[in-house]
C-alpha positions in Angstrom: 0.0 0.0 0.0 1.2 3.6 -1.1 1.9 5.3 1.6 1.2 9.0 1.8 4.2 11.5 1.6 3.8 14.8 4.0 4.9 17.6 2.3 7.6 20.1 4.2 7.1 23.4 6.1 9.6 24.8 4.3 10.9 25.4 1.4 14.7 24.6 2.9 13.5 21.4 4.0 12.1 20.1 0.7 14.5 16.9 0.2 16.2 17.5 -3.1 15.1 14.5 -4.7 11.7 14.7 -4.1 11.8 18.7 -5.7 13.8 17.1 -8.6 10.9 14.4 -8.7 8.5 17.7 -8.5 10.4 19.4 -11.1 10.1 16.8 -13.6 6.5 16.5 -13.1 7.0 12.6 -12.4 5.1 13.5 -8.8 2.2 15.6 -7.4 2.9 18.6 -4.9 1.5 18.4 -1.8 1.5 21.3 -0.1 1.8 24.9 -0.5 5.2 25.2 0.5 6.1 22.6 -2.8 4.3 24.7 -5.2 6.4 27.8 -4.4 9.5 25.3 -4.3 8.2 24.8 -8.2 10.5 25.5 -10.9 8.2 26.5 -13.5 11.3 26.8 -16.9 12.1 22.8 -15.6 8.6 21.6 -15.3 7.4 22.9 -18.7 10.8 21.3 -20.5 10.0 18.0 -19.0 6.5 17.8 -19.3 6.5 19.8 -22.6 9.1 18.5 -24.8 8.1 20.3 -27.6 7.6 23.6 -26.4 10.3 26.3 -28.2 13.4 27.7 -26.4 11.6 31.2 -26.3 8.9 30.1 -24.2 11.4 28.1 -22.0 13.3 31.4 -21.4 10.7 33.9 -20.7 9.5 31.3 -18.0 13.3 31.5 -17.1 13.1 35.3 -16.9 9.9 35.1 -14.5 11.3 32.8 -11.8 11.8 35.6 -9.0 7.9 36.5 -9.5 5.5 35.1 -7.4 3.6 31.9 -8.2 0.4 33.1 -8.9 1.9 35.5 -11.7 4.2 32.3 -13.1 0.9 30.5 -12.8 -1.2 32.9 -15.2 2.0 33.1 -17.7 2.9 29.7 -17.9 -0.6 29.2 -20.0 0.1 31.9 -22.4 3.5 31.0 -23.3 1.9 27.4 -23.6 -1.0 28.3 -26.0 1.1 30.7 -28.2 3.8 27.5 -28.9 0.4 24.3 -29.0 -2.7 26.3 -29.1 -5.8 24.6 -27.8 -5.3 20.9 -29.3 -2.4 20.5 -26.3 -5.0 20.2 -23.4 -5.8 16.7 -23.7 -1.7 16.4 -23.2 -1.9 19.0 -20.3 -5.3 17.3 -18.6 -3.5 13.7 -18.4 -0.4 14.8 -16.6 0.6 13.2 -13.6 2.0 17.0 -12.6 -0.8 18.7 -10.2 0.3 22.5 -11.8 0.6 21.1 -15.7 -3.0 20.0 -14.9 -4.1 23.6 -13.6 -2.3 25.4 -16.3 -5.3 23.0 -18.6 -7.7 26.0 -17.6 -5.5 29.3 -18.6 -5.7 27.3 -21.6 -9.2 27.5 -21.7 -9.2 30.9 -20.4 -7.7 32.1 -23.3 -9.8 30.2 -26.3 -11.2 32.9 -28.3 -15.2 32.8 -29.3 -16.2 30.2 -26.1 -19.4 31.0 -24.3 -19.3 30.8 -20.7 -21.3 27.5 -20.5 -18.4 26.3 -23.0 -15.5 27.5 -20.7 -16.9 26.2 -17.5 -17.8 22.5 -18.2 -15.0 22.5 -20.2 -12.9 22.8 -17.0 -15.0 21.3 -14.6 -13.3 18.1 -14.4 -10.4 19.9 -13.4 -12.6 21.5 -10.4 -13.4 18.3 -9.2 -9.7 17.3 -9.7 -8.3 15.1 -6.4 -5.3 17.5 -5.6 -6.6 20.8 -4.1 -3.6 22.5 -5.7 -5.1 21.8 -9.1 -8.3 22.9 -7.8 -7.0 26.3 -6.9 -5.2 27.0 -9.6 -8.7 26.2 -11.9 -10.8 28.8 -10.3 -7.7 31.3 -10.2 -7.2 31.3 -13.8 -10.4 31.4 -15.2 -11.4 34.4 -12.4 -10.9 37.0 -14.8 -13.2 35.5 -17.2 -15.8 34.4 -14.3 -15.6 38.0 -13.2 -16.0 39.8 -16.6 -19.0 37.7 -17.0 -20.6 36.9 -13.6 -24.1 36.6 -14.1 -24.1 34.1 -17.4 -21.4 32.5 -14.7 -23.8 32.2 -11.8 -26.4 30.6 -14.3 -24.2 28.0 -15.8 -22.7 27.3 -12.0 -25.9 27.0 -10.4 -26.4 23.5 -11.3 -23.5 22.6 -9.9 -24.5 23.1 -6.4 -26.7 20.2 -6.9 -24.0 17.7 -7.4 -22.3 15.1 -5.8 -19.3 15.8 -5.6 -18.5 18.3 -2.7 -15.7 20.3 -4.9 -17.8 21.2 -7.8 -20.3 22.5 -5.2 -17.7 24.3 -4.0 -15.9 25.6 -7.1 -19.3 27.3 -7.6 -19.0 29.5 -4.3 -15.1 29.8 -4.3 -14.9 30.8 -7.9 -17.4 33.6 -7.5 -16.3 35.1 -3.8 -16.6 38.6 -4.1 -13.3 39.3 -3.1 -11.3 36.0 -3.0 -7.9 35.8 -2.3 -4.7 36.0 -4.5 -7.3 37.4 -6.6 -9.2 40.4 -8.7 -12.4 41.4 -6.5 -16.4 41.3 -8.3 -17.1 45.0 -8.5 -20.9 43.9 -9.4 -20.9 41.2 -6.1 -19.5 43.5 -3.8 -22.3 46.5 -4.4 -25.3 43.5 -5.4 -24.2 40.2 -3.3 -27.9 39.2 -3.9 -26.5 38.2 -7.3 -25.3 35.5 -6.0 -28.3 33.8 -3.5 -28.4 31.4 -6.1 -25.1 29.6 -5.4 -25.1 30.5 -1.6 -28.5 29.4 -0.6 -28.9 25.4 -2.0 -25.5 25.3 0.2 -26.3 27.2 3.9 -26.4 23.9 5.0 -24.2 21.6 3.2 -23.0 18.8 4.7 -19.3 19.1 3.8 -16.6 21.4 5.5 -14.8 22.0 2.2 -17.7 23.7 1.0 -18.9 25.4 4.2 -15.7 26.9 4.7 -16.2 28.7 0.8 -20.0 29.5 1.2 -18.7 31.3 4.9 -15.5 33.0 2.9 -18.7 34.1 0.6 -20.3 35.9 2.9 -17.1 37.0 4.9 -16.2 38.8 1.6 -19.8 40.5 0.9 -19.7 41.7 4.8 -16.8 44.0 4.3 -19.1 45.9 1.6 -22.6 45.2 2.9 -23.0 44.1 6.6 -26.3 44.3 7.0 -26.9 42.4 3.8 -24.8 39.2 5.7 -26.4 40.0 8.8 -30.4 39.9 7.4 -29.4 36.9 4.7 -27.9 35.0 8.1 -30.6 35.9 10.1 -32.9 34.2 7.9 -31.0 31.6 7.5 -30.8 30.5 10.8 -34.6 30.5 11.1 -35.3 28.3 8.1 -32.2 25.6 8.8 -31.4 25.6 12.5 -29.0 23.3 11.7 -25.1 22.7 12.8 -23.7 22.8 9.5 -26.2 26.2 8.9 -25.0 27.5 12.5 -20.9 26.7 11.9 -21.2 29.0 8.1 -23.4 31.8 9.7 -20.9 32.3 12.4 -18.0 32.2 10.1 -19.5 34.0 7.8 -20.0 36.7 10.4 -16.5 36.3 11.9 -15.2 40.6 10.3 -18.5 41.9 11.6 
């Protein structure tokens, strides 16, 4: 049996042949601290043998910016060399990132509807390494933003299913604020845009997506308190339930 590997706290203590391993995208990342230990110029080389020296150099050029900036360019250097025929390629990878970098693909596919872009990614959202995860809804933000109410119509469906992390993609994706991230302009002043993703979940039974449907309303509470503080209200008067009672309080926790 495959025993599970704990990631470091830091970076410095990241045994080198495990970030070689990394590197090479032969394994997944499995914390934080690994992702930033990423060598983005490596990983592309090995898990991109065709991609051109150019490309391989301006991700060269970009090592000493932060992650989520290598993160966003490492799909545009991608789709100028492959276009979009290299996502099946990117989607099988046994590299956690080269799988996230599938949606700044995506992202950047001219002429694709919302509904298009979304389920084209949503495997990805329900992907098993949370690194993955984050790095879907963090690239296609931008377009998610641009376009947030077709957005909150194609994702409402998803709060029906299954699987906890598409229900949760649904509220992390659109968080009026977010993290590492562009704010909503139109959530922030209307947060009743988005009662259709919030309210199937106020009180879903898994943490993962508590924890985002709280974020939610943490987020909307720095531009509308009383908005979180009626919406909670409510809430805790037509679900007096535990899971209802542990995202109202979160929700609440700036207030």
């Amino acid at each position: 049996m495959e025993v599970k590997r704990k990631g470091a706290r830091r970076i410095i203590d990241i045994p080198p042949d495990i970030l070689e391993q990394i590197n090479r995208g032969e394994i997944e990342t499995v914390n934080l601290t690994e992702c930033l230990a990423l060598d983005f110029a490596k990983l592309m080389n090995y898990a991109l043998p065709g991609i051109n020296d150019t490309a391989i150099a301006q991700m060269k050029a970009a090592s000493e910016l932060g992650w989520m900036n290598r993160t966003r360019l490492a799909p545009k250097l991608i789709y100028e060399c492959f276009g979009a025929s290299i996502i099946d390629t990117l989607l099988a990878h046994t590299s956690d990132n080269v799988r996230g970098w599938a949606s700044g693909v995506v992202a950047l596919i001219p002429n694709l509807s919302t509904e298009e872009r979304l389920n084209r990614i949503k495997p990805l959202a329900d992907d098993p390494n949370s690194s993955t995860r984050e790095t879907v809804w963090l690239l296609m933000r931008e377009h998610i933003a641009d376009n947030i109410e077709q957005s909150i119509q194609v994702l409402i469906p998803w709060t029906a299913s299954n699987r906890e992390n598409i229900r949760r993609f649904a509220t992390e994706s659109t968080r009026p604020r977010g993290v590492w991230c562009s704010h909503i302009p139109k959530l922030k002043e209307s947060p009743e845009l988005g009662l259709p993703l919030l309210e199937p979940l106020k009180s879903d039974s898994a943490r993962y997506v508590q924890n985002s449907v709280a974020n939610w309303l943490n987020d909307a509470a720095k531009s509308k308190p009383d908005w979180v503080l009626n919406l909670t209200n409510c809430w805790l008067y037509e679900s007096n339930t535990k899971e209802t009672h542990y995202i109202v309080k979160r929700g609440k926790r700036s207030l």
